[in-house]
Gaussian input, Z-matrix of N, CA and C with variables (Angstrom, degrees):
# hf/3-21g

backbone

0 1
 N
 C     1     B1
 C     2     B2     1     A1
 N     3     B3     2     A2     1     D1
 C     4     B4     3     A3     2     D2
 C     5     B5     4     A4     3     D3
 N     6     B6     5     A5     4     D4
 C     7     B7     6     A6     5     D5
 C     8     B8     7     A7     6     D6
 N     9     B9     8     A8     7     D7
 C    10    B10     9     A9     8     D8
 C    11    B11    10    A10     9     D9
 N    12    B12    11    A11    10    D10
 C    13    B13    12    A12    11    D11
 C    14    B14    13    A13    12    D12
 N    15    B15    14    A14    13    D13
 C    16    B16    15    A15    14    D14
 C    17    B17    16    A16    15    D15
 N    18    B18    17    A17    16    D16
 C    19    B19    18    A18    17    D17
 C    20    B20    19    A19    18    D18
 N    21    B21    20    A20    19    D19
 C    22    B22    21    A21    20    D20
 C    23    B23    22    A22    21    D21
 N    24    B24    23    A23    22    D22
 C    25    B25    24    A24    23    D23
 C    26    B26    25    A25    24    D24
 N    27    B27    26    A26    25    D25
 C    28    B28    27    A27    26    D26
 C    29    B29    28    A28    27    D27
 N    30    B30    29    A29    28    D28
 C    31    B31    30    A30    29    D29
 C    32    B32    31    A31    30    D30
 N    33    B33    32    A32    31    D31
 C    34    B34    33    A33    32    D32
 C    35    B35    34    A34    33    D33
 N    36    B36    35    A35    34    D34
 C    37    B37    36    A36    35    D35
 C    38    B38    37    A37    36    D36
 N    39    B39    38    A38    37    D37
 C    40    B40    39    A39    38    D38
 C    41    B41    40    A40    39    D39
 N    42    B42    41    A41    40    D40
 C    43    B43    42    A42    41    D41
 C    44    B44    43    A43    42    D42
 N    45    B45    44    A44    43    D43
 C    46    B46    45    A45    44    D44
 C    47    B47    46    A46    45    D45
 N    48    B48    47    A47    46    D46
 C    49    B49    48    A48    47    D47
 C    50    B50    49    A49    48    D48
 N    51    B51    50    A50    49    D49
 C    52    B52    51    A51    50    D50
 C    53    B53    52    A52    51    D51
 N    54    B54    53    A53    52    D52
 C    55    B55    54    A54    53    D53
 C    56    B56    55    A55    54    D54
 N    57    B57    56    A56    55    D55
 C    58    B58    57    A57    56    D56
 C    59    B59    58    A58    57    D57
 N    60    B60    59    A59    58    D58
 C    61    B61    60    A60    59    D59
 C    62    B62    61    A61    60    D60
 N    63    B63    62    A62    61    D61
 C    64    B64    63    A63    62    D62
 C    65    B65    64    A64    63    D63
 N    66    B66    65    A65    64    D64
 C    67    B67    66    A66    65    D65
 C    68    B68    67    A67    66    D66
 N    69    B69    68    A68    67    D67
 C    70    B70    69    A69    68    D68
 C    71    B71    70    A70    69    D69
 N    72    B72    71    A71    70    D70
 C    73    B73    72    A72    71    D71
 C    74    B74    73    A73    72    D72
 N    75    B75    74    A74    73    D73
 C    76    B76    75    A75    74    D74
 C    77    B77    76    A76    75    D75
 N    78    B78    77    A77    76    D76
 C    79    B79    78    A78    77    D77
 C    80    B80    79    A79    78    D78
 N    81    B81    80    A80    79    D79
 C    82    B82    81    A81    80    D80
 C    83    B83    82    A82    81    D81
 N    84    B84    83    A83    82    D82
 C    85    B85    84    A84    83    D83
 C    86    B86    85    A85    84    D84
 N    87    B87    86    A86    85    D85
 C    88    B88    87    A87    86    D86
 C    89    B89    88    A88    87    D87
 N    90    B90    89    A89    88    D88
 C    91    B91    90    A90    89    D89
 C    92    B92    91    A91    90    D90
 N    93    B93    92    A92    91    D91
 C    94    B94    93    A93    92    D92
 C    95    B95    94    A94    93    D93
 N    96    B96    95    A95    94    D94
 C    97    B97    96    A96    95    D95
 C    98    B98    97    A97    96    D96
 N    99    B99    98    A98    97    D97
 C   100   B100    99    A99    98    D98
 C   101   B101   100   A100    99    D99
 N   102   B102   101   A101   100   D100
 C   103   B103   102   A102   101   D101
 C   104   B104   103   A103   102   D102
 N   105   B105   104   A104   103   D103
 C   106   B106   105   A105   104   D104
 C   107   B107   106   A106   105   D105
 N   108   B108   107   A107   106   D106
 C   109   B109   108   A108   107   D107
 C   110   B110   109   A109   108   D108
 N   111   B111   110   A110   109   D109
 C   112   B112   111   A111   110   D110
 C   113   B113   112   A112   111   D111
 N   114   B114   113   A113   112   D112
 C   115   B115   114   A114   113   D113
 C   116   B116   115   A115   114   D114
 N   117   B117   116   A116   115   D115
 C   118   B118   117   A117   116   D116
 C   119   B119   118   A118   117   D117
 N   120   B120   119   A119   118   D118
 C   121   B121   120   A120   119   D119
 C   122   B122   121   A121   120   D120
 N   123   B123   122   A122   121   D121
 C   124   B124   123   A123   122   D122
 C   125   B125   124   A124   123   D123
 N   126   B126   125   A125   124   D124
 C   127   B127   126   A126   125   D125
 C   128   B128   127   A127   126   D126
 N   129   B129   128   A128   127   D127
 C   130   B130   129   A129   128   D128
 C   131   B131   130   A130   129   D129
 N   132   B132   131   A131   130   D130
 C   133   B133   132   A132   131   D131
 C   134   B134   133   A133   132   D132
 N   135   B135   134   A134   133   D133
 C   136   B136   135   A135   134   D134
 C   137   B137   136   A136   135   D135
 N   138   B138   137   A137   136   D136
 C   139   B139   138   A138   137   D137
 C   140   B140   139   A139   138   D138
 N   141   B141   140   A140   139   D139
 C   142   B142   141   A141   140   D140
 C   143   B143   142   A142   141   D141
 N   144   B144   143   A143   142   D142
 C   145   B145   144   A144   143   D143
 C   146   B146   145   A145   144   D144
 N   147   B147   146   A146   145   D145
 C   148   B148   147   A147   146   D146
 C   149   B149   148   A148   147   D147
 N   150   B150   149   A149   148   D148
 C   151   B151   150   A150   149   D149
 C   152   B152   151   A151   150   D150
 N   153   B153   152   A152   151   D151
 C   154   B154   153   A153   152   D152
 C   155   B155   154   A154   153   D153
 N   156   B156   155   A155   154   D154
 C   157   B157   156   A156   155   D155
 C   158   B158   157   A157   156   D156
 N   159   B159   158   A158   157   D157
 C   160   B160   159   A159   158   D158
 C   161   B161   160   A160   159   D159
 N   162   B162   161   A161   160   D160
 C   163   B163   162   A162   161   D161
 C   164   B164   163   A163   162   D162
 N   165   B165   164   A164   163   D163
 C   166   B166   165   A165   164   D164
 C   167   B167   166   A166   165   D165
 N   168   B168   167   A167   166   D166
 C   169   B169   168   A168   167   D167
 C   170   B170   169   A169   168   D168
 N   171   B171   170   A170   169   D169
 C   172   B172   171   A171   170   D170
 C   173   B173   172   A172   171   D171
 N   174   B174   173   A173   172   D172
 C   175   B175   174   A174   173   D173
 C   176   B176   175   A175   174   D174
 N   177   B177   176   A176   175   D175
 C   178   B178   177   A177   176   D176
 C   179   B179   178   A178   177   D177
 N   180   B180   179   A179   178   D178
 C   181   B181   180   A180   179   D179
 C   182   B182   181   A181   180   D180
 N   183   B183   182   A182   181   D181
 C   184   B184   183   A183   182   D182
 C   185   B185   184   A184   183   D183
 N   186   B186   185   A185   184   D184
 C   187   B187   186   A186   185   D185
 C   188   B188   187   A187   186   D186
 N   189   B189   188   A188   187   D187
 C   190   B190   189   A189   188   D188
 C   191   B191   190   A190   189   D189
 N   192   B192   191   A191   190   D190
 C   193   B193   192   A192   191   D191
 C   194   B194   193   A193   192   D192
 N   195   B195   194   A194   193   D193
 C   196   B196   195   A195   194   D194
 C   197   B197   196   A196   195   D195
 N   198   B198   197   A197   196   D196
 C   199   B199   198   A198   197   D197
 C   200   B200   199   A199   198   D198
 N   201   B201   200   A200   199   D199
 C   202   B202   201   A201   200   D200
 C   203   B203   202   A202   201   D201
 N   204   B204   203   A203   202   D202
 C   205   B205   204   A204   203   D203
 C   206   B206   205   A205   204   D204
 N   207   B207   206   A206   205   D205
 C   208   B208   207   A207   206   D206
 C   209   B209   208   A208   207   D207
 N   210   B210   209   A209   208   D208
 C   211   B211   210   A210   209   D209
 C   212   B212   211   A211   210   D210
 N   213   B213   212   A212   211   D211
 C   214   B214   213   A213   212   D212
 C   215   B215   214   A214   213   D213
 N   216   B216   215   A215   214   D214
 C   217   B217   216   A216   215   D215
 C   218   B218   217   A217   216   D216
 N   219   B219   218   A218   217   D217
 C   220   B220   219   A219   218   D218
 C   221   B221   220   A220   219   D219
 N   222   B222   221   A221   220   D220
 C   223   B223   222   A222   221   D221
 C   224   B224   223   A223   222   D222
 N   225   B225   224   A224   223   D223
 C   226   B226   225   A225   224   D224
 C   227   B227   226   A226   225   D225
 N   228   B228   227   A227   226   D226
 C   229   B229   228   A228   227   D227
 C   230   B230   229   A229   228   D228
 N   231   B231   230   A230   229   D229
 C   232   B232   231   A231   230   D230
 C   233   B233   232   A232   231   D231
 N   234   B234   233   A233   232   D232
 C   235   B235   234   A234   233   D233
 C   236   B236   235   A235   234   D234
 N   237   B237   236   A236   235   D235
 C   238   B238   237   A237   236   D236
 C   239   B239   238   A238   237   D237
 N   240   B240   239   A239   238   D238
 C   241   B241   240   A240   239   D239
 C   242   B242   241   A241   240   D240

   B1=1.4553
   B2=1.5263
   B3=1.0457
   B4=1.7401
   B5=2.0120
   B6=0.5750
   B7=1.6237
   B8=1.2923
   B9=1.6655
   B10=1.1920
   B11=1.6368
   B12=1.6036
   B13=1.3231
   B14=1.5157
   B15=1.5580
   B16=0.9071
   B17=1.0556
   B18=1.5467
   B19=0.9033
   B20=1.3786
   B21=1.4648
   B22=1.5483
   B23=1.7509
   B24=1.4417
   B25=1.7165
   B26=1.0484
   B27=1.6014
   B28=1.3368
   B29=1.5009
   B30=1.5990
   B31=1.0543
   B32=1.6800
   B33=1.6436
   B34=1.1547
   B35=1.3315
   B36=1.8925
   B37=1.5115
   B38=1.8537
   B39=1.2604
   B40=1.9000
   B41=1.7243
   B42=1.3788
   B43=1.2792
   B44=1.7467
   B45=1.3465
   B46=1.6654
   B47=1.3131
   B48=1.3589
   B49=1.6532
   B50=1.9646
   B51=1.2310
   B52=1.6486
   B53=1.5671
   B54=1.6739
   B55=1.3792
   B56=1.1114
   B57=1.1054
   B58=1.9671
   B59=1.9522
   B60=1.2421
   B61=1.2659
   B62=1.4817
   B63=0.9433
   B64=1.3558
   B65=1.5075
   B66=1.5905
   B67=1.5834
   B68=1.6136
   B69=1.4895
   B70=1.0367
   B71=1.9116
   B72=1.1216
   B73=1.7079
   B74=1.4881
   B75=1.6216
   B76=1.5999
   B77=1.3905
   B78=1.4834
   B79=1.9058
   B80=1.6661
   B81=1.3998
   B82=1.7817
   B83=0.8978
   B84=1.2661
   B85=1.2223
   B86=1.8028
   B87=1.5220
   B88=1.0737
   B89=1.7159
   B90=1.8913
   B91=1.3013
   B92=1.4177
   B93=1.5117
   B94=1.2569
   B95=1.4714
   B96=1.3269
   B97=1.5626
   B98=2.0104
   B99=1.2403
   B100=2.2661
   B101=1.2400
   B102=1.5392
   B103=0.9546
   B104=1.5297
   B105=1.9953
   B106=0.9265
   B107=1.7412
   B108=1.3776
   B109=2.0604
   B110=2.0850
   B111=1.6268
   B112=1.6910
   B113=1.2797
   B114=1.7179
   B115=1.4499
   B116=1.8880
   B117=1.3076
   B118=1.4413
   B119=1.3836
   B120=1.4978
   B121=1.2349
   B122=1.7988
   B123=1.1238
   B124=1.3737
   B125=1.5895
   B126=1.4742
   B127=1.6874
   B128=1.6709
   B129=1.5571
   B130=1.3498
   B131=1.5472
   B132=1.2866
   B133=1.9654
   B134=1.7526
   B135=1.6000
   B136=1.5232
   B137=1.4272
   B138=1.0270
   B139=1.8553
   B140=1.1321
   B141=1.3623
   B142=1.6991
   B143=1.3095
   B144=1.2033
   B145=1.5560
   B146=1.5530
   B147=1.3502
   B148=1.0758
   B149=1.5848
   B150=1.2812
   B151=1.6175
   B152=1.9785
   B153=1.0942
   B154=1.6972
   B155=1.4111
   B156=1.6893
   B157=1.1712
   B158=1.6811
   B159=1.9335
   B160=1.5858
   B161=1.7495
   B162=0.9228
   B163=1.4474
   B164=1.6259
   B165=0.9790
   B166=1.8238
   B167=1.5327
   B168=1.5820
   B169=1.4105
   B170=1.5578
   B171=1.6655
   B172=1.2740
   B173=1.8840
   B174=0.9547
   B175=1.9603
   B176=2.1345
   B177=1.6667
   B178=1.3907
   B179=1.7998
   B180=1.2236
   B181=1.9501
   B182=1.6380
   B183=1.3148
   B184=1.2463
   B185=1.8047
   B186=1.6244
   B187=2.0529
   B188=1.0536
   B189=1.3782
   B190=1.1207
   B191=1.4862
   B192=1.7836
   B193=1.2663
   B194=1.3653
   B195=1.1432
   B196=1.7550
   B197=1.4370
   B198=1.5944
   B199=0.8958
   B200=1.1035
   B201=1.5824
   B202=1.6764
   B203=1.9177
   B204=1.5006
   B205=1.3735
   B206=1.4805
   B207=1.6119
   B208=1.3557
   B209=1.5993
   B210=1.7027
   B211=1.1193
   B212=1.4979
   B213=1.4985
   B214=1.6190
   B215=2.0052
   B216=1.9086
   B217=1.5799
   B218=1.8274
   B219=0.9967
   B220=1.3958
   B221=1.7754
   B222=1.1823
   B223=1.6102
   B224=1.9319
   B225=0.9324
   B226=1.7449
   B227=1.3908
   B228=1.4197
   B229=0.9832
   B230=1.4532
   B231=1.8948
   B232=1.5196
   B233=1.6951
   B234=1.2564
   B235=1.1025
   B236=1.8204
   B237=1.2019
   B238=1.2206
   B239=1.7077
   B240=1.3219
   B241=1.0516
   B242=1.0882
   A1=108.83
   A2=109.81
   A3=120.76
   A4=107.34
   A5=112.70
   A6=124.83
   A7=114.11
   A8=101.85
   A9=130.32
   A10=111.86
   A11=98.01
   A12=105.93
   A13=134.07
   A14=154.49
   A15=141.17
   A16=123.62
   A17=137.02
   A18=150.36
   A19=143.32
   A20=135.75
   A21=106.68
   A22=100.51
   A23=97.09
   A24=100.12
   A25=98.06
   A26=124.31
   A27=156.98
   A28=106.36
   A29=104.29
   A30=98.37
   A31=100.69
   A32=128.52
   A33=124.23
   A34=96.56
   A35=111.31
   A36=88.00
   A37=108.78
   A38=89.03
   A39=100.12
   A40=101.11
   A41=121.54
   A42=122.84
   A43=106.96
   A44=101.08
   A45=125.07
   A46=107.79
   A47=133.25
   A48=124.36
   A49=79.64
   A50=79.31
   A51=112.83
   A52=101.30
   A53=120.91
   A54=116.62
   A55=135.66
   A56=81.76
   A57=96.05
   A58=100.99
   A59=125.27
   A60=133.49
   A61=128.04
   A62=142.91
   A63=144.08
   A64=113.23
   A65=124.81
   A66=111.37
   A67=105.19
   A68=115.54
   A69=117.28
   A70=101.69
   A71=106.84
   A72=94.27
   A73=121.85
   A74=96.95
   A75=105.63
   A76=88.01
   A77=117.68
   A78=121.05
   A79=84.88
   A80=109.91
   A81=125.02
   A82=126.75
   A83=118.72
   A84=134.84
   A85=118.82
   A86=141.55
   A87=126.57
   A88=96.63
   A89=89.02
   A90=107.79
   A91=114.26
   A92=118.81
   A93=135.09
   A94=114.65
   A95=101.70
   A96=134.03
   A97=78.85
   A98=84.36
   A99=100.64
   A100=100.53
   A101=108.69
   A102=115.22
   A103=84.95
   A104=128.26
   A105=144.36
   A106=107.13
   A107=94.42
   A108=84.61
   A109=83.15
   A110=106.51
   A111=100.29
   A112=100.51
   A113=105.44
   A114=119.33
   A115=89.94
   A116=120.94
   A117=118.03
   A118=89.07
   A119=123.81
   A120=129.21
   A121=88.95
   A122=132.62
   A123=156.88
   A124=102.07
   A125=93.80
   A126=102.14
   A127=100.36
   A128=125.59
   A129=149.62
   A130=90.54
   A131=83.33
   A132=109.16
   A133=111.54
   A134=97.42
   A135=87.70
   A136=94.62
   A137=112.74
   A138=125.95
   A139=116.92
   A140=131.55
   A141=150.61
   A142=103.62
   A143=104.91
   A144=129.83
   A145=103.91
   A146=141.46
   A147=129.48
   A148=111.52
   A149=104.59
   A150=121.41
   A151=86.77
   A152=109.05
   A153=134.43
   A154=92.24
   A155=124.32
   A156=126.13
   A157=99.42
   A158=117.00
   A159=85.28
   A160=79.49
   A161=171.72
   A162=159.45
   A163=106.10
   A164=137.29
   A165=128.91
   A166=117.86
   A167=94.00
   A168=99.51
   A169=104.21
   A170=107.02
   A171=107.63
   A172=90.23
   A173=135.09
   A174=122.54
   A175=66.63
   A176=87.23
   A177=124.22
   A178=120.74
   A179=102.13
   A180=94.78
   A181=115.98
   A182=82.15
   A183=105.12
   A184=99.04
   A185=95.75
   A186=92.92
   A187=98.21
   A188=122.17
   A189=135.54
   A190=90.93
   A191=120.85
   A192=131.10
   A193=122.15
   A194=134.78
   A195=141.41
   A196=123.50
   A197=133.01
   A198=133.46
   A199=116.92
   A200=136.13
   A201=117.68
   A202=92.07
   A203=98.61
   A204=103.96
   A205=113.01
   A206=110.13
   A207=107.70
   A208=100.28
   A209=120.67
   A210=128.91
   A211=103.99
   A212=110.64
   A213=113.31
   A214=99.50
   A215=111.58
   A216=85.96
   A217=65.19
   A218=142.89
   A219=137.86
   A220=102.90
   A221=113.70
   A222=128.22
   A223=116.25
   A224=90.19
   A225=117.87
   A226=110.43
   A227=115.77
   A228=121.41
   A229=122.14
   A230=104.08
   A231=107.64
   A232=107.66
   A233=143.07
   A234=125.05
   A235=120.44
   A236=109.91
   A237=102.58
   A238=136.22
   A239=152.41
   A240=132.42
   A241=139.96
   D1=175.98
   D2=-162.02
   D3=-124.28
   D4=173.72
   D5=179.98
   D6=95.55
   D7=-139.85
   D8=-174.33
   D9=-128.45
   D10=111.45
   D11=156.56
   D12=-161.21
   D13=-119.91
   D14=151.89
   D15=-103.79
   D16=-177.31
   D17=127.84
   D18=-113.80
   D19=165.73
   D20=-175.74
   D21=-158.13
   D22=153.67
   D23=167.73
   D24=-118.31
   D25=177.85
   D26=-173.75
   D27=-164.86
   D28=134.78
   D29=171.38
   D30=-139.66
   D31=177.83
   D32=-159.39
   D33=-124.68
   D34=148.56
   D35=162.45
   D36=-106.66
   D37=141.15
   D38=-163.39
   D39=-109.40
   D40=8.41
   D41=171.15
   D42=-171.04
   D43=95.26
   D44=170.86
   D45=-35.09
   D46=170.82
   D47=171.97
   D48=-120.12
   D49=138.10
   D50=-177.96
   D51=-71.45
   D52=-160.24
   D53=148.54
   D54=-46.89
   D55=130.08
   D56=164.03
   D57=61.63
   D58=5.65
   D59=171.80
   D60=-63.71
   D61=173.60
   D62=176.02
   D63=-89.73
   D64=115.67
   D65=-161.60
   D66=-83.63
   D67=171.59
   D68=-163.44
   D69=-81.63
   D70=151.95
   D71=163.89
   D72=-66.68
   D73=154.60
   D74=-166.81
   D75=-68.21
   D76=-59.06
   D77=-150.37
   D78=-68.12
   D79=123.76
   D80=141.08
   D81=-129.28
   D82=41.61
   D83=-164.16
   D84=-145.36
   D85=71.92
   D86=-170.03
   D87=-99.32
   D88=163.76
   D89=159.70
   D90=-155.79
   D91=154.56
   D92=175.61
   D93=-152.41
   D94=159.37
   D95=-156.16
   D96=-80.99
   D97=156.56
   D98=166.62
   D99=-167.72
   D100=167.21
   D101=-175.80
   D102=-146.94
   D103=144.70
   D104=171.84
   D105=-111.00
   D106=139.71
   D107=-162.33
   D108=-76.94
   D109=146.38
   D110=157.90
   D111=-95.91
   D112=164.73
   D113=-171.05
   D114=-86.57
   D115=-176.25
   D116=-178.44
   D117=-166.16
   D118=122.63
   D119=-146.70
   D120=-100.06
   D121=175.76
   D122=148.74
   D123=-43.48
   D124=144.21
   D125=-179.63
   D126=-148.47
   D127=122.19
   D128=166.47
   D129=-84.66
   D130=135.31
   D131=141.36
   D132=-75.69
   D133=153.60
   D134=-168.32
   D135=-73.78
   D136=-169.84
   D137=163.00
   D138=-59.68
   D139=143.53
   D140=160.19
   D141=-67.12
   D142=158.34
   D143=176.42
   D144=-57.86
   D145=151.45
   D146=173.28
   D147=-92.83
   D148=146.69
   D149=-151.03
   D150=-80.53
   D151=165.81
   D152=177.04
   D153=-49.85
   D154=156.99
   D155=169.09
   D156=-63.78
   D157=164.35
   D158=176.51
   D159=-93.77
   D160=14.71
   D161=-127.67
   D162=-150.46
   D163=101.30
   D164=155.07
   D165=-19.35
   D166=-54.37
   D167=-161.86
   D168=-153.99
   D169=143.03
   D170=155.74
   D171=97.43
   D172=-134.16
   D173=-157.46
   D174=-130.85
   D175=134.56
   D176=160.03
   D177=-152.97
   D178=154.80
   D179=168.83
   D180=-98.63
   D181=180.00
   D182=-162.27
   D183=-146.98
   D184=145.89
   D185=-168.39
   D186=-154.95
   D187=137.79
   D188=-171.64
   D189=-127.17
   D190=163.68
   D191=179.42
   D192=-131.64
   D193=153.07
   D194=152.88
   D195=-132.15
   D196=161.74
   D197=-169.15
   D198=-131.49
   D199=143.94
   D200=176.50
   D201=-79.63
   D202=144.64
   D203=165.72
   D204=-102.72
   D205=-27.72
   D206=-173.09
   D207=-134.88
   D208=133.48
   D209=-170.68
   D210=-68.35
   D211=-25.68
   D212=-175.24
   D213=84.27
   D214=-174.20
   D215=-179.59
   D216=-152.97
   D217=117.38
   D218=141.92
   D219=88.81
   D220=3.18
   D221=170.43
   D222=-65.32
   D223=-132.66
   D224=176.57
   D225=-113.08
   D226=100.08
   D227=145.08
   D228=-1.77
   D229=147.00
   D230=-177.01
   D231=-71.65
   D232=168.96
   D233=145.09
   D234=-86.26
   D235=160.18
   D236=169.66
   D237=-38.37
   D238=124.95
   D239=169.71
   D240=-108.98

């Protein structure tokens, strides 16, 4: 998953300090804030109206258009346009 949230360790104590030993620390327990970058995919405009034949008569084109609105950041690729 992507955003903002925490993370955390724990750790155990698996050998007490005996006499006269050095005691274990109280905190075994950390946490901190993170943040995971999200990917943000590519974004098209839908299609345009299709433009006038260019021709009266006989074989002419015709073109319709789209635009990327959003580059996206580590997503899906634009498609061709």
């Amino acid at each position: 998953s992507c955003g903002f949230g925490m993370k955390n360790r724990t750790r155990t104590v698996e050998n007490p300090a005996g006499p006269g030993g050095t005691p274990c620390p109280d905190r075994l327990q950390q946490i901190e804030d993170c943040f995971t970058h999200c990917a943000i995919d590519c974004k098209v405009s839908g299609w345009s109206d299709w433009s006038d034949c260019s021709a009266t008569c006989d074989k002419g084109i015709r073109i319709r258009k789209r635009h990327v609105t959003d580059r996206g950041d580590g997503g899906r690729k634009c498609p061709a346009l």
